[in-house]
BALOBA-1460 file (C-alpha; in Angstrom, 3 decimals):
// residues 129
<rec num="1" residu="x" x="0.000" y="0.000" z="0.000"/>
<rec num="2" residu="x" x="2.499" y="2.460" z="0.875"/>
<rec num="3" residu="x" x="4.323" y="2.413" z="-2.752"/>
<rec num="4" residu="x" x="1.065" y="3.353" z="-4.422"/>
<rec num="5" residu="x" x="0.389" y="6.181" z="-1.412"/>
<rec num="6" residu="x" x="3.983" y="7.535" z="-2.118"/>
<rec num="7" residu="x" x="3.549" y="7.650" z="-5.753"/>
<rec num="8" residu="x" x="0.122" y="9.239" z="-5.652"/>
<rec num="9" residu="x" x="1.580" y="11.949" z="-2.972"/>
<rec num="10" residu="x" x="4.375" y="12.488" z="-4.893"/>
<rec num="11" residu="x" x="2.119" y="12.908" z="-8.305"/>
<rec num="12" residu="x" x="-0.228" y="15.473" z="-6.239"/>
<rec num="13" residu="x" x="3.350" y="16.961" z="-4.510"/>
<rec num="14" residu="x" x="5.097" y="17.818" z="-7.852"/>
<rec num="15" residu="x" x="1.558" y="19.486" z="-9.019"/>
<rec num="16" residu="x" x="1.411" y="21.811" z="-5.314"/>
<rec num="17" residu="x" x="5.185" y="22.453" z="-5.606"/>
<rec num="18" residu="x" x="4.912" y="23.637" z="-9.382"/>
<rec num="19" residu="x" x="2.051" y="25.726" z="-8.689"/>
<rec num="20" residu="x" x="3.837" y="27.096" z="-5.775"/>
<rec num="21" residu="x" x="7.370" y="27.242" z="-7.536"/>
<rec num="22" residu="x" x="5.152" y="28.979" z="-10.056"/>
<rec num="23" residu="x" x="3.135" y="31.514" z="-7.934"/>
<rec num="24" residu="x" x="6.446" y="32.140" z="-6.477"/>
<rec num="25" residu="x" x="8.255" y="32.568" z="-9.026"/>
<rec num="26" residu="x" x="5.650" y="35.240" z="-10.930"/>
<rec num="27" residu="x" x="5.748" y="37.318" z="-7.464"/>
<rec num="28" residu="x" x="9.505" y="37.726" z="-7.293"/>
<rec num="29" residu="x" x="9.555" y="38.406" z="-10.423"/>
<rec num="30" residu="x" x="6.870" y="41.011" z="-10.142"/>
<rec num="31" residu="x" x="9.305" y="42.721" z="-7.330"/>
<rec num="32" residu="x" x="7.539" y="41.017" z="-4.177"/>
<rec num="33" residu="x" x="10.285" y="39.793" z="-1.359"/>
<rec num="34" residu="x" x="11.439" y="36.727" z="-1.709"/>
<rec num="35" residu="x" x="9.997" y="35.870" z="1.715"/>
<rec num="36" residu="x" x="6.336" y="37.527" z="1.324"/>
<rec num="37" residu="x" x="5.765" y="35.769" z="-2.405"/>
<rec num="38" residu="x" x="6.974" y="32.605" z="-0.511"/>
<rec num="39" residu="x" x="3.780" y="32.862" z="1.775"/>
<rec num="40" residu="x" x="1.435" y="33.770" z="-0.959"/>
<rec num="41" residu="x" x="2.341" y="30.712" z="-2.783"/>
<rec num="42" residu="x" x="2.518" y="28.853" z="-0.311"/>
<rec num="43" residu="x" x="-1.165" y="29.320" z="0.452"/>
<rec num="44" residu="x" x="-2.305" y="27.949" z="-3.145"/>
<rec num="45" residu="x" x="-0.271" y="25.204" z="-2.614"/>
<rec num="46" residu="x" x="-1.663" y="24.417" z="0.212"/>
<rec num="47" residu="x" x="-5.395" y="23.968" z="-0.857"/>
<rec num="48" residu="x" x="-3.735" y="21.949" z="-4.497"/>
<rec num="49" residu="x" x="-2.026" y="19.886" z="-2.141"/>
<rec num="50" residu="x" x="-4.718" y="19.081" z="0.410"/>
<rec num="51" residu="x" x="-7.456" y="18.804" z="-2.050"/>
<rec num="52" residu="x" x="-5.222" y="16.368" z="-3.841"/>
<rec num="53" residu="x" x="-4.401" y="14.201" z="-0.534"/>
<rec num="54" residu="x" x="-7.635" y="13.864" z="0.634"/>
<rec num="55" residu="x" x="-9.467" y="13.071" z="-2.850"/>
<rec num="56" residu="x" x="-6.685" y="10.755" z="-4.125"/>
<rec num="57" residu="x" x="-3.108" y="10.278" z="-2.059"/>
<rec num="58" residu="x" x="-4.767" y="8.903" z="0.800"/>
<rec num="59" residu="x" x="-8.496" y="8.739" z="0.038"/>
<rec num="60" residu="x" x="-8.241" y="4.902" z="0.608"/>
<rec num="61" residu="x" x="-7.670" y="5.458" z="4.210"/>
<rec num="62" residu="x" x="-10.833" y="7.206" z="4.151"/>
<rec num="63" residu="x" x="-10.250" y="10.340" z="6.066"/>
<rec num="64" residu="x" x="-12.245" y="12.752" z="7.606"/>
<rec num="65" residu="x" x="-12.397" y="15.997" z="6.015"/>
<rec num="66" residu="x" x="-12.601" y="17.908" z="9.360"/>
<rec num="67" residu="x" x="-9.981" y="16.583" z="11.487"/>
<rec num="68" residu="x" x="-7.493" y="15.964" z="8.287"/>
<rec num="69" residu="x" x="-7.668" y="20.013" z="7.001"/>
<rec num="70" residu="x" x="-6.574" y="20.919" z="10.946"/>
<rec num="71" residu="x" x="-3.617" y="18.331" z="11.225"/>
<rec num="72" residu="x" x="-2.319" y="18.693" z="7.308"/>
<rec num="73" residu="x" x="-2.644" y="22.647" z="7.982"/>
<rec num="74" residu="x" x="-0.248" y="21.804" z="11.491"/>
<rec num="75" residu="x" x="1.906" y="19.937" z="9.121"/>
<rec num="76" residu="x" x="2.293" y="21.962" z="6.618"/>
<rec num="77" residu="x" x="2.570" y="25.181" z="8.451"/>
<rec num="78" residu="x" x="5.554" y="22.709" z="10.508"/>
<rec num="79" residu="x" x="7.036" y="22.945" z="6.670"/>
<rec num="80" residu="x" x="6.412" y="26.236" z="5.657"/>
<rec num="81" residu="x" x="7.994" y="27.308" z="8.655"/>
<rec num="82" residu="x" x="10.995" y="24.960" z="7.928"/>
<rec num="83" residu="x" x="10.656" y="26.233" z="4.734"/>
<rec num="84" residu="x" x="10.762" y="29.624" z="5.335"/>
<rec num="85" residu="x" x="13.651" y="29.802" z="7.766"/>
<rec num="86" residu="x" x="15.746" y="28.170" z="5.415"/>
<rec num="87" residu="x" x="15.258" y="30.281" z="2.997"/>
<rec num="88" residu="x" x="15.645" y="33.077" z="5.027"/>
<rec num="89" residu="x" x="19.312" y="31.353" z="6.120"/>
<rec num="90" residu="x" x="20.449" y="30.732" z="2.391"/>
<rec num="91" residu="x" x="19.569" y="34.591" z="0.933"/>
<rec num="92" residu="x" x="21.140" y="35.853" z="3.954"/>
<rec num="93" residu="x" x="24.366" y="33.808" z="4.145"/>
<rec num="94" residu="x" x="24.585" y="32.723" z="0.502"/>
<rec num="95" residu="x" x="24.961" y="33.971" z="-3.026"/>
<rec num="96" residu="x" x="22.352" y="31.419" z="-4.212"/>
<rec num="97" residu="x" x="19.966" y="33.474" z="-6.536"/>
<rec num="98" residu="x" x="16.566" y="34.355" z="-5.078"/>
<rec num="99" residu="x" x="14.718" y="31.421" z="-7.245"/>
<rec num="100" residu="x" x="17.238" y="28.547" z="-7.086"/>
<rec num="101" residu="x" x="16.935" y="29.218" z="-3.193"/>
<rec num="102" residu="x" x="13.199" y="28.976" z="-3.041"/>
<rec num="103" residu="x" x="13.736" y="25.776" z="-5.019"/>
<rec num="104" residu="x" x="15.688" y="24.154" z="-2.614"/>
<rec num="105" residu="x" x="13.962" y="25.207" z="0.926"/>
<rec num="106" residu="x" x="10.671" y="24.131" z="-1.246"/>
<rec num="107" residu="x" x="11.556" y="20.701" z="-2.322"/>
<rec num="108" residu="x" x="13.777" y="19.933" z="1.384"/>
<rec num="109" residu="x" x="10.776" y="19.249" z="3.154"/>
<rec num="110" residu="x" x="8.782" y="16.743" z="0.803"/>
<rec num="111" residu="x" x="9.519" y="13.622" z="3.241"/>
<rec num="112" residu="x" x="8.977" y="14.860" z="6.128"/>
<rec num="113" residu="x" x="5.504" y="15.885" z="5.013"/>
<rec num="114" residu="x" x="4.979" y="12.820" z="3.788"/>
<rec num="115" residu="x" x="5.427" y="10.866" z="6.717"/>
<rec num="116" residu="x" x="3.665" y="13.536" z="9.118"/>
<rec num="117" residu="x" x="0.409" y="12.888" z="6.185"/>
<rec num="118" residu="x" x="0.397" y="9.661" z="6.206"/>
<rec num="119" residu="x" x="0.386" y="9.009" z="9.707"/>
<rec num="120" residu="x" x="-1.115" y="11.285" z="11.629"/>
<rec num="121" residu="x" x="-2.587" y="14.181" z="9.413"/>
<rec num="122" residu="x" x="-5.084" y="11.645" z="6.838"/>
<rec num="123" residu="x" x="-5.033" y="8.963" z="9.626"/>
<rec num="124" residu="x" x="-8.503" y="7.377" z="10.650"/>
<rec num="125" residu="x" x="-7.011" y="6.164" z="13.581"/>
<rec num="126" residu="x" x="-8.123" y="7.982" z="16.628"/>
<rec num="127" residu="x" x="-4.838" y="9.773" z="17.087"/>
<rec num="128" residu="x" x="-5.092" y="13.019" z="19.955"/>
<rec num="129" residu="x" x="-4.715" y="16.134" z="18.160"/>
């Protein structure tokens, strides 16, 4: 089971990280900081990527819609946050271009999200929140 689950999150991951590479990439562009066009994009990634979990990663564990939108949101605030403070480190204390950076701090946190999905945050098992 978990082969298919990891292929089907990774199909609906690439999709969220290429609409948020996307988003963020249009907003720097546009002369937003790096940091604020981060957070936008994040945000449509989010709903792409939860939308896609529920429906299809891990609609075979039969979620509920309720309690899964709370603990993905904890999880992937968790990587946003990771996300964002890395980036933060490299343009600070690197001369990694702006969109290279948010590349890497984007795609650094796909397993751990992953993991934190699959077990706790689409989990029908009656796991304290």
């Amino acid at each position: 089971m978990m082969p298919k689950q990891l292929l089907r999150f990774g199909m609906v991951g690439v999709l969220a990280t290429l609409v948020h590479l996307l988003i963020g990439t249009i907003l720097i562009g546009s002369g937003r900081h790096p940091l604020i066009a981060n957070a936008i994009a994040f945000g449509f990634a989010f709903l792409v990527s939860f939308v896609g979990h529920l429906g299809y990663s891990f609609a075979d564990q039969e979620p509920d819609f309720r309690a899964s939108f709370w603990r993905f949101g904890l999880v992937s605030l968790s990587s946003f946050a990771c996300n964002e403070i890395l980036l933060a480190i490299l343009l600070s204390n690197t001369s990694i271009p702006e969109v290279p950076a948010l590349i890497a701090t984007t795609t650094c946190v796909v397993f751990l999200t992953f993991l934190m999905g699959k077990y706790w945050a689409f989990s029908t098992r009656s796991i304290r929140s």
